[in-house]
C-alpha positions as CSV (number, residue, x, y, z in Angstrom):
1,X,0.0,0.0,0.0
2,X,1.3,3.3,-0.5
3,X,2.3,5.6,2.2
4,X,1.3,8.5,-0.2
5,X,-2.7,7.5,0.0
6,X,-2.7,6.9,3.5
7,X,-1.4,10.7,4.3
8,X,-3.1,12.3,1.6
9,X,-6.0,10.5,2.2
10,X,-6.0,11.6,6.0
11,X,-5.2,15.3,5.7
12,X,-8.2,15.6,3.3
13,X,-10.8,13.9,5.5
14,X,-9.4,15.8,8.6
15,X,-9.9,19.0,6.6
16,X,-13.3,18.3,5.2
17,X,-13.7,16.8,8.8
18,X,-12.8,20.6,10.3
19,X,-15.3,22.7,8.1
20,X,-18.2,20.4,8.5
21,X,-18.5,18.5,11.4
22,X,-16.5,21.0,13.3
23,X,-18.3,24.0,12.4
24,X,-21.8,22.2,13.0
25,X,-20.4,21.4,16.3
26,X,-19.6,25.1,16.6
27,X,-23.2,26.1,15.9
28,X,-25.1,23.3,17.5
29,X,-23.1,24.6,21.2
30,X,-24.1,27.9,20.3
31,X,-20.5,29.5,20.1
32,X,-20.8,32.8,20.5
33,X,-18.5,35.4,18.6
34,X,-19.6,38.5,20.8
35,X,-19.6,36.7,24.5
36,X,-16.7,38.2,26.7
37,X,-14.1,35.5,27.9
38,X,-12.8,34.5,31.0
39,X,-9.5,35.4,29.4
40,X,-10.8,39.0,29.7
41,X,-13.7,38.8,32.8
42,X,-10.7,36.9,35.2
43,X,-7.8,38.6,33.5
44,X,-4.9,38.7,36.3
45,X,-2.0,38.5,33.9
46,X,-0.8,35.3,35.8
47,X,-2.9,32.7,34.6
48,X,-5.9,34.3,32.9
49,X,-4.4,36.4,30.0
50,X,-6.0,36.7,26.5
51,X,-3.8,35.3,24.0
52,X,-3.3,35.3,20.2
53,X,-5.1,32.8,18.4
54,X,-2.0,32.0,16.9
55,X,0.6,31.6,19.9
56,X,-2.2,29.7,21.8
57,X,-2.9,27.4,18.6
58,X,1.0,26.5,19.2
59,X,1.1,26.1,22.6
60,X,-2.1,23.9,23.5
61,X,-1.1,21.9,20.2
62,X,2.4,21.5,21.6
63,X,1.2,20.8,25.4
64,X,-1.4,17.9,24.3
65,X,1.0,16.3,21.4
66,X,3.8,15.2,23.5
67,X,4.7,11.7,23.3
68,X,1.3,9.7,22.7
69,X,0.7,10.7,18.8
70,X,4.1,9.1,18.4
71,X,4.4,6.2,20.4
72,X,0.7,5.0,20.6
73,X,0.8,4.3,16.8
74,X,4.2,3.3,16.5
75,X,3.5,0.6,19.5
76,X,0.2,-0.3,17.9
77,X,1.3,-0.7,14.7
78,X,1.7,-5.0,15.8
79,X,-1.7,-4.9,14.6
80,X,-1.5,-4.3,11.2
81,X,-1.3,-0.6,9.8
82,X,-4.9,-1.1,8.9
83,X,-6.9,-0.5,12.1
84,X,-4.7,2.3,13.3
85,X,-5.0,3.9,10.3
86,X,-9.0,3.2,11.0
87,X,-9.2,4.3,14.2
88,X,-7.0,7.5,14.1
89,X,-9.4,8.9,11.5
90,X,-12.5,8.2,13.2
91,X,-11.3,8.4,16.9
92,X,-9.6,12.0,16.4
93,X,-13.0,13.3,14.1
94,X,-15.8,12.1,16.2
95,X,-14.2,11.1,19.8
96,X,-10.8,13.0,20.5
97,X,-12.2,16.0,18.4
98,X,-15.6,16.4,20.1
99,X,-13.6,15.6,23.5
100,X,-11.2,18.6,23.3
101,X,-13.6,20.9,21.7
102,X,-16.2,20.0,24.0
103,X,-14.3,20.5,27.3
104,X,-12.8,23.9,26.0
105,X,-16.2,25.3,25.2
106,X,-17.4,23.9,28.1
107,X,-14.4,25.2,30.2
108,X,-14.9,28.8,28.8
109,X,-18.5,28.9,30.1
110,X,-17.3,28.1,33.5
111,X,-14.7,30.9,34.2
112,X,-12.0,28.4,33.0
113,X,-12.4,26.4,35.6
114,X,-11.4,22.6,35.1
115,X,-13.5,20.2,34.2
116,X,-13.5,19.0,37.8
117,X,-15.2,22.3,38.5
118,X,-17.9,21.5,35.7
119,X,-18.7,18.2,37.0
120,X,-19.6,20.4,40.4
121,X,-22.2,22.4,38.7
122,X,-23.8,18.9,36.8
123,X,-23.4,15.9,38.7
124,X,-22.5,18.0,42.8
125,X,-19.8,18.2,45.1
126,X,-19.4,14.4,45.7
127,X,-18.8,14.2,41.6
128,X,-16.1,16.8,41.7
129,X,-14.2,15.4,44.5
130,X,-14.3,11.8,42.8
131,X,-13.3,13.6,39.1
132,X,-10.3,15.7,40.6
133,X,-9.3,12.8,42.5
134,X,-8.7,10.6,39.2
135,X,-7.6,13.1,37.0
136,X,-5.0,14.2,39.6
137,X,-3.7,10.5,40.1
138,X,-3.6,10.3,36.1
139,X,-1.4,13.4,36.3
140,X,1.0,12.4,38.3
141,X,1.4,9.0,35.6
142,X,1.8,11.5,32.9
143,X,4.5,13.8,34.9
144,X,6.3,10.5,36.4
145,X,5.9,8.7,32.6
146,X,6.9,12.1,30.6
147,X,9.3,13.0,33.1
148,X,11.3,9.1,32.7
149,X,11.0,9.9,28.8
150,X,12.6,13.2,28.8
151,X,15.3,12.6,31.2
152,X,16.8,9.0,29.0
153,X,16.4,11.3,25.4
154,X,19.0,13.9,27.0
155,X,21.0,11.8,29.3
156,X,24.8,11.3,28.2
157,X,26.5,7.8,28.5
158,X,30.3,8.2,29.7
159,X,30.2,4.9,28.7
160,X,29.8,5.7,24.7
161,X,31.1,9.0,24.4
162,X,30.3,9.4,20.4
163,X,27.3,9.3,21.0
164,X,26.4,12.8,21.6
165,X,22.5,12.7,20.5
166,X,21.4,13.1,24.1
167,X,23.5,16.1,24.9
168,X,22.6,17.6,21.8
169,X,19.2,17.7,22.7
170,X,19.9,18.4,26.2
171,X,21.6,21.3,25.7
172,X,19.2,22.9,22.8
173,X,16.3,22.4,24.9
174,X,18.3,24.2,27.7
175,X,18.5,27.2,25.4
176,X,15.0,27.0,24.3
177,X,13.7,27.6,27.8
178,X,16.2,30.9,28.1
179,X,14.8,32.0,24.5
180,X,11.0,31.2,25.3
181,X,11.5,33.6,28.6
182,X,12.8,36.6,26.0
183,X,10.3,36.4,23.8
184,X,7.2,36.3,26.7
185,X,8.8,39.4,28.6
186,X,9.2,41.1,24.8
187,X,5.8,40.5,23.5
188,X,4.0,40.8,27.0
189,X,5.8,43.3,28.6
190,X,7.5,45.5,26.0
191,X,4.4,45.2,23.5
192,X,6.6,43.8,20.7
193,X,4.1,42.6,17.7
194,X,3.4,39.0,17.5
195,X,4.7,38.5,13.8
196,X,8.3,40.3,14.2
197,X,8.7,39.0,17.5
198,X,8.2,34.9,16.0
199,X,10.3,35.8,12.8
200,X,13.1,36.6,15.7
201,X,12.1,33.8,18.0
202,X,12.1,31.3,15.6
203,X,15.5,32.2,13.9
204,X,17.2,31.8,17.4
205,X,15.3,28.7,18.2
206,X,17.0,26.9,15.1
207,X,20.1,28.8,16.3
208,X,19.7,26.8,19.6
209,X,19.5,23.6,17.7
210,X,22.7,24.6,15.2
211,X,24.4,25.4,18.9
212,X,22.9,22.6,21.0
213,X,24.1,20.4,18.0
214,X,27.8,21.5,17.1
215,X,28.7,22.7,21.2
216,X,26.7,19.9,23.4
217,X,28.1,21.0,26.6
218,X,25.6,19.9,29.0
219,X,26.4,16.1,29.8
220,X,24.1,14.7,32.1
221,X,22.9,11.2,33.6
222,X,19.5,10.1,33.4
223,X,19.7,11.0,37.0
224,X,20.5,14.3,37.1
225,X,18.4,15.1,34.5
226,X,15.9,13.8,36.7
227,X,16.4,16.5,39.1
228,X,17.0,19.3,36.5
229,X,13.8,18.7,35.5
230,X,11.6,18.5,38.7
231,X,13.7,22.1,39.1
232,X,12.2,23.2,35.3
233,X,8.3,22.1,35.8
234,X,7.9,23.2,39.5
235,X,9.3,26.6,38.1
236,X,6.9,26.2,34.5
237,X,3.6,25.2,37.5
238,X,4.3,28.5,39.6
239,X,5.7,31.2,37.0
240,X,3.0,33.4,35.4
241,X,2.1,31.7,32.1
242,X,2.8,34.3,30.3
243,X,7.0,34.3,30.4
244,X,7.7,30.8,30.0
245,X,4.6,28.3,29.4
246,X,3.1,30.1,27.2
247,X,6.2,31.5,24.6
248,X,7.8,28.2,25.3
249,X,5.3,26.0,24.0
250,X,4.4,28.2,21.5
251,X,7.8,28.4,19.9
252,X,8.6,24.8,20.2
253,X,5.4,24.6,17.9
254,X,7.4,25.5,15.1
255,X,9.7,22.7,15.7
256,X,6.7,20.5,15.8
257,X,5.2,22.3,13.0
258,X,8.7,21.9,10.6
259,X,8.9,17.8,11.5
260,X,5.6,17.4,10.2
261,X,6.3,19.7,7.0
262,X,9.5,17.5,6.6
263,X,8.2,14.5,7.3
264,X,5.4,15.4,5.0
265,X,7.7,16.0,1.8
266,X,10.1,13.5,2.6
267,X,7.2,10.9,2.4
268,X,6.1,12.6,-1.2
269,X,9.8,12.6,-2.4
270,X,10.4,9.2,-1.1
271,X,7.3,7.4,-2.2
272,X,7.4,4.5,0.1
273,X,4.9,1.9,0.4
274,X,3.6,0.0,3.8
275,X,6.3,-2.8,4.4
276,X,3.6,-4.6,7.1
277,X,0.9,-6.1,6.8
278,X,-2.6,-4.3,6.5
279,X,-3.9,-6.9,9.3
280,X,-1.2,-9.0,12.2
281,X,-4.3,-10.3,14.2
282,X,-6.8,-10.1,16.7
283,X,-3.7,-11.4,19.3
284,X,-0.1,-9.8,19.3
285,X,3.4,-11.5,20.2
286,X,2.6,-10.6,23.5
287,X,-0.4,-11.9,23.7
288,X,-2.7,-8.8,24.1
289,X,-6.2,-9.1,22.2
290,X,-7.0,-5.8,19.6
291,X,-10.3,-5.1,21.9
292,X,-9.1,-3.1,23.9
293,X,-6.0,-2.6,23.5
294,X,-5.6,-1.0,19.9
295,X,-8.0,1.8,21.7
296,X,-6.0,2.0,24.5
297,X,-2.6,2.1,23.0
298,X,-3.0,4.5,20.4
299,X,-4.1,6.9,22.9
300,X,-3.2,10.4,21.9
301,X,-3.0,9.7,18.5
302,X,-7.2,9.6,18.5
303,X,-8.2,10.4,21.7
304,X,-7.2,11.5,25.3
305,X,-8.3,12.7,28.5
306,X,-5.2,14.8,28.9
307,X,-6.1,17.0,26.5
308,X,-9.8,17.6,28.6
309,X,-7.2,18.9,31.2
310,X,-4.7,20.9,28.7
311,X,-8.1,22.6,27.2
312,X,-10.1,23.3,30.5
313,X,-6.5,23.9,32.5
314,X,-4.2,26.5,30.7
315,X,-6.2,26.9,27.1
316,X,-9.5,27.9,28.5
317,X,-7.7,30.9,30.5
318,X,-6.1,32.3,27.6
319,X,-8.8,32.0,25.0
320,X,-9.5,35.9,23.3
321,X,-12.2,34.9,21.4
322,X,-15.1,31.7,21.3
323,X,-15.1,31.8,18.0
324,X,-10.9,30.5,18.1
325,X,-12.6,27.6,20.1
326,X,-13.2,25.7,17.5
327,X,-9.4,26.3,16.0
328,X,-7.9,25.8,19.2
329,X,-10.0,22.6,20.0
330,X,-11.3,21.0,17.2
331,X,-8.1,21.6,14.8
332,X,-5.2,20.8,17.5
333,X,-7.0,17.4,17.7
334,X,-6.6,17.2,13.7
335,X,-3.2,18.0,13.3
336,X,-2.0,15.8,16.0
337,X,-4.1,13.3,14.1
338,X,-2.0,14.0,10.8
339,X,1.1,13.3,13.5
340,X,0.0,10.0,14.4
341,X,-0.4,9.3,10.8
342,X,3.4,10.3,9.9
343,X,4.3,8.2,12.5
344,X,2.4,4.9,11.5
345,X,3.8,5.3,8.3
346,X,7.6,5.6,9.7
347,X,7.1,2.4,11.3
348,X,5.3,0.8,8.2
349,X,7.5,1.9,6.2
350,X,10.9,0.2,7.7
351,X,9.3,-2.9,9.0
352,X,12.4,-4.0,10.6
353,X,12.9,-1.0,12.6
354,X,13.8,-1.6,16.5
355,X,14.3,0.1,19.2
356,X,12.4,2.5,21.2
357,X,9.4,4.3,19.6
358,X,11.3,7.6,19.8
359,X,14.2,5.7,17.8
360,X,12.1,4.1,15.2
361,X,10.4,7.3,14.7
362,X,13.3,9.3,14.1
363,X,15.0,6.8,12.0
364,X,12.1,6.7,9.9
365,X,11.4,10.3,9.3
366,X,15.3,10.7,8.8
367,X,15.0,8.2,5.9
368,X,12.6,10.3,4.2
369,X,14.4,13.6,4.6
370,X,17.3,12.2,3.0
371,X,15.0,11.7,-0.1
372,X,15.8,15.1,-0.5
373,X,19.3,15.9,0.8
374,X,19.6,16.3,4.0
375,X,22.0,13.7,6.3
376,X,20.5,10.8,7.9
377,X,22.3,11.8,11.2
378,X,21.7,15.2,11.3
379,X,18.0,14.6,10.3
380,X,17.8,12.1,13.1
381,X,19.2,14.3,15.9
382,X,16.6,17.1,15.1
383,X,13.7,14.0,15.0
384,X,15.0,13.2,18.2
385,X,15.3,16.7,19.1
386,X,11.6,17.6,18.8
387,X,10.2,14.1,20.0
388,X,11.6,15.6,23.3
389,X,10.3,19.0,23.1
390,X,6.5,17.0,22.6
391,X,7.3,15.7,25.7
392,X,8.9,18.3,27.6
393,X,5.8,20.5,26.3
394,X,3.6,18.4,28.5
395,X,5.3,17.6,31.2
396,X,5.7,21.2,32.2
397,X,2.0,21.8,31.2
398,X,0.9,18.6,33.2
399,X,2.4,19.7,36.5
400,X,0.9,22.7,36.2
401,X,-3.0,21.5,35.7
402,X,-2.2,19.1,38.8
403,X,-1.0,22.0,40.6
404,X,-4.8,23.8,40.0
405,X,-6.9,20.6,40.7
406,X,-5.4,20.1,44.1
407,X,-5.9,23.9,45.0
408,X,-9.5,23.3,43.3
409,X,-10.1,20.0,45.6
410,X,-9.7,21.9,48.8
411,X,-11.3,25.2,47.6
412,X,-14.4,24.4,49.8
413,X,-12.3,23.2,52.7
414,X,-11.2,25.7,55.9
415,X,-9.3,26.9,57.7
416,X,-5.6,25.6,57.7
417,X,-6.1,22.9,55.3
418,X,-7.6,25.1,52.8
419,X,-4.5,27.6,53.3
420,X,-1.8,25.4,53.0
421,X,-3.4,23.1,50.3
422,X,-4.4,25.7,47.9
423,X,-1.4,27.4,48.2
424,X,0.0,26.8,44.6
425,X,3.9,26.2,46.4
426,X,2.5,23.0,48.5
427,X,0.2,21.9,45.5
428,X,2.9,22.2,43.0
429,X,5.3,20.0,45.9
430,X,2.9,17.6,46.0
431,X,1.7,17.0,43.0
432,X,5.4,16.8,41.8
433,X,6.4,14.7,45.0
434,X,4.4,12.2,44.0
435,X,5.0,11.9,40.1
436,X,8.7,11.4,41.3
437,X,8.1,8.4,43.3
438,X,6.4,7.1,40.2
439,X,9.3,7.9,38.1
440,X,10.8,4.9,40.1
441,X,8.8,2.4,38.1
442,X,10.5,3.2,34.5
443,X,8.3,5.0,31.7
444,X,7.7,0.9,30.3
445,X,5.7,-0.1,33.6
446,X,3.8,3.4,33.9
447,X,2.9,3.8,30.3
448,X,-0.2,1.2,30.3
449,X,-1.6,2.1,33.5
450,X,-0.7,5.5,32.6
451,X,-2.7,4.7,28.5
452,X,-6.0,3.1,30.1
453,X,-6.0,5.5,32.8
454,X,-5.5,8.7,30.3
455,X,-8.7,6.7,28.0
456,X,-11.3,6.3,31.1
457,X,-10.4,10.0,32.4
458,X,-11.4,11.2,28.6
459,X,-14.7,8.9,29.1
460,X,-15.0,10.6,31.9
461,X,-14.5,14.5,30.6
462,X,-17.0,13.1,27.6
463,X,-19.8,12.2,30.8
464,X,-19.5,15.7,32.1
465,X,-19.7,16.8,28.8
466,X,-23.1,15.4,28.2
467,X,-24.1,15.9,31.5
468,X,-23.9,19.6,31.1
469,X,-25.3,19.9,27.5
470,X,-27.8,18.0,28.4
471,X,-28.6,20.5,31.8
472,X,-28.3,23.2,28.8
473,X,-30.1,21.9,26.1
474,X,-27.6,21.1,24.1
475,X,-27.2,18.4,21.5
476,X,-25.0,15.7,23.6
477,X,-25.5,12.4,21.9
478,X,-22.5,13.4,19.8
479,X,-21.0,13.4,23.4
480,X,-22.6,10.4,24.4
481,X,-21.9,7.7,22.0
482,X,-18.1,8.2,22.2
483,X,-18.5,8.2,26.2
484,X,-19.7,4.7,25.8
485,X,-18.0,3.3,23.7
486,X,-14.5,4.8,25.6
487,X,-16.4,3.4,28.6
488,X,-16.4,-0.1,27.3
489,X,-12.9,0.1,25.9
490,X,-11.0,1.1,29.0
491,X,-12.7,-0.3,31.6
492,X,-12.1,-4.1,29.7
493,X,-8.5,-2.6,29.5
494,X,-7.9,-1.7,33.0
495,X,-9.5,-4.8,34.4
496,X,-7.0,-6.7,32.7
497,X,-4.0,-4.4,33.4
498,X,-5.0,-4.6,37.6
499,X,-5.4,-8.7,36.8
500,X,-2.1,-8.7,35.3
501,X,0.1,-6.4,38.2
502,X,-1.7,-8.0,41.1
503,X,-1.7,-12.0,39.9
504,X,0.6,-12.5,37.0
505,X,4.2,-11.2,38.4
506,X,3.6,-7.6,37.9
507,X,4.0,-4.2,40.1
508,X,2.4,-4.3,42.9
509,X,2.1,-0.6,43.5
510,X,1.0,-0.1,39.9
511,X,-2.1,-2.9,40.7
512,X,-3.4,-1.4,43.3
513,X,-3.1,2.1,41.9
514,X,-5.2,0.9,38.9
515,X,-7.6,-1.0,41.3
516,X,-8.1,2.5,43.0
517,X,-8.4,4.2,40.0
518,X,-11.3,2.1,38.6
519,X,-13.1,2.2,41.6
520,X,-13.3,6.3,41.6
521,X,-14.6,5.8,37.7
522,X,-17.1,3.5,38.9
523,X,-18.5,5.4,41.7
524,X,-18.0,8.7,40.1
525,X,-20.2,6.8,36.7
526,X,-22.7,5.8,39.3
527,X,-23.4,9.2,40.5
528,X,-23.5,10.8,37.3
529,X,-25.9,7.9,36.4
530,X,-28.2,8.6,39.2
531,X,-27.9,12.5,37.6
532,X,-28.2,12.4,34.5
533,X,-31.7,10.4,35.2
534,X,-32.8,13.3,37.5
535,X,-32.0,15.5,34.9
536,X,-34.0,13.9,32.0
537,X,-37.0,13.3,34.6
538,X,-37.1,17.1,35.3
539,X,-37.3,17.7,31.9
540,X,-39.9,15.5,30.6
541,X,-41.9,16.2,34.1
């Protein structure tokens, strides 16, 4: 089969995909072009702050990409190019898409509040405490499982000393973080224009790269890079957004926005054709069945329940206008769709490609930019390069969303407890505490607990979805029928994941973690059950 169809094929349905379904979504929700934002109602220049459509395009694109587009499919890809391919078209356009859209929109008409607060105002206080429990226990998976990730693409082996890939990328990213600050005190505070400004930024960021790649001077272990960055995302959780999160993410777009582009031509130039098979089996080598887990371990790459907490975390608070809901929303979800396609197709195309999904990724995508001249290893070092800013992107947005549901769990509390655990210092220790002690595990034990947990929380975002467009009068079946199917999918694939860790050999810890998890879905299901019922009663009463 050739790789050209496949992506040609997908960026067309994805863009027919944005200007009709998207766009009815838009006007079924009642988007409305003239309606004041919290952006501009809450504005406190820390965390509310109205934003370009364009720099916040980049930066909730860059914060929910991070590693999941890329691995999921790449990892999946045992079961035959052909359902992946399958389910990333229809899981980003009518689950992932509706997901993120939905809990932006949704987000925006709540003061920006997280979708734990939503779940307050449609299923009660008992449904809020339940959501913000999960989603804050699925945080700290992604922190600890982004966190593992980041620190072995940057660590240097004294042991192998030519290879220099790590420190490369160690110490461009280093200088992308001193950059991002520059440009978010010149555009915010100095009133800089947004177009010179990113003709500026951008030039230096590929200057960081040129430098981080001919002068890698920071050699680190996986170790230390372990503390550096705990030291990086408690600062990115407790700085205004607005002088690191923000430019940061939004520059690193670019980088994210030129792989694609690369990636893109290199597949036209190269022509390659799908080296697996279309169809490996309902069973892997592993012995893992495709229901669930071709839903579960594509994750990102068609849906995710991260990206609930991305949209109704950061985005919401920085949105100018509804109307670039549907942009911000709808069309992140697309392009990181066209993402997860690239990568299948790296993997399909080099069948015999091993190593670590970041590896085979690069090595694929460096293949097809040498279609058209440029070296296999430098083409591989910037692969690599950017594969850690996806995740570096959210890691630093992750801790800071678990940072506001802990403060947003004890809002209601007093006294002491509400003063020191809303206090964004001891929410941000916590939260990051935590994720540290999970770091122990290795990214290849948390990543599926950390997959079937990520799934269930977006079944979850999808239930408060419908719960409040139903309270509003909404059309939420196209909320609905996603939620149950996601509901089906993860809770099979967590069963089997707690069976697994508790009576097959596995982690301990990570069993009983998942066993906790599952419970909170079920009872948190249960009372938005019983509400949902209550609601529909009242209205046919």
């Amino acid at each position: 089969m050739s790789a050209i169809v496949l992506l040609v094929g997908a960026v067309v349905i994805f863009i027919v995909a944005y200007l009709t379904y998207g766009s009815w979504l838009a006007k079924k929700w009642g988007i409305d072009l003239k309606r004041e934002t919290p952006a501009h109602t809450k504005f406190d220049n820390v965390d509310y702050v109205p934003a370009d459509a364009r720099i916040l395009l980049g930066h909730h694109f860059s914060s929910i990409a991070g590693a999941g587009p890329i691995t999921g499919p790449i990892v999946a890809s045992v079961f035959g190019w052909l359902p992946v391919y399958l389910w990333i078209l229809l899981g980003s356009i009518f689950v992932g898409g509706v997901h993120d859209f939905g809990a932006l929109f949704a987000s925006i008409r709540h003061d920006g509040k997280s979708i734990g607060e939503i779940i307050h105002k449609t299923l009660g206080k008992k449904g809020k405490l339940l959501f913000n429990i999960f989603a804050w226990a699925t945080l700290t998976l992604v922190v600890a499982a982004f966190t593992d990730i980041c620190a072995g693409s940057f660590a240097y082996n004294a042991q192998d000393p030519t290879n220099l890939a790590g420190a490369q990328a160690g110490t461009a990213s280093m200088l992308f973080i001193i950059l991002a600050v520059c440009f978010g005190f010149f555009v915010n505070k100095k009133g800089k224009s947004v177009g010179s400004s990113t003709v500026i930024g951008v030039t230096a960021l590929f200057l960081c790269i040129w430098i981080g790649y001919i002068f890698p001077v920071i050699k680190l272990s996986k170790g230390l890079w372990m503390v550096v960055l705990i030291i990086y995302i408690a600062a990115a959780s407790i700085l205004p957004v607005w002088i690191l999160l923000q430019p940061r993410d939004y520059l690193c777009s670019f980088l994210l926005y030129s792989m694609l582009v690369l990636g893109i031509v290199g597949i036209l130039f190269s022509k390659p054709n799908m080296q697996i098979p279309a169809f490996q089996g309902f069973i892997n080598s592993s012995g893992e069945t495709l229901f669930p887990f071709l839903f579960v371990t594509v994750a990102c790459g068609a849906v995710s329940g991260f990206h609930s907490l991305i949209g109704s975390g950061t985005s919401s608070k920085q949105i100018n206008k509804e109307g670039d809901a549907k942009l911000i929303g709808y069309g992140a979800m697309l392009i990181e769709g066209i993402v997860a396609v690239v990568a299948l197709i790296a993997v399909g195309a080099f069948a015999k490609s091993e190593g670590a999904p970041a590896t085979v990724f690069a090595n694929g995508i460096a293949n097809f930019m040498n279609s058209f001249g440029v070296p296999i290893e430098i083409g591989r070092v910037f692969i690599l390069l950017t594969f850690s800013a996806f995740a570096l992107t959210s890691l630093d947005s992750a801790t800071r969303i678990g940072r506001y549901i802990f403060q947003e769990t004890f809002s209601e509390s007093k006294g002491k407890v509400k003063e020191i655990c809303t206090n964004k210092w001891f929410a941000t220790l916590i939260t990051i505490a935590v994720s540290g002690g999970l770091t122990l595990y290795g990214y290849n034990k948390i990543w599926p607990i950390f997959g079937a947990a990520n799934q269930l929380l977006a079944a979850l975002a999808l239930l408060a979805l419908s719960a409040w467009l139903l309270k509003i009068g909404r059309k939420y079946a196209v909320a609905l029928i996603p939620m149950v199917f996601m509901f089906i999918v993860t809770i099979t694939a967590l069963v089997i994941l707690i069976y697994q860790n508790l009576f097959t050999g596995g982690s301990i810890v990570l069993g009983i973690l998942g066993l906790l998890l599952l419970i909170v879905a079920a009872l948190l299901l249960r009372e938005a059950y019983n509400q949902l019922i209550r609601n529909r009663k009242s209205k046919t009463a």
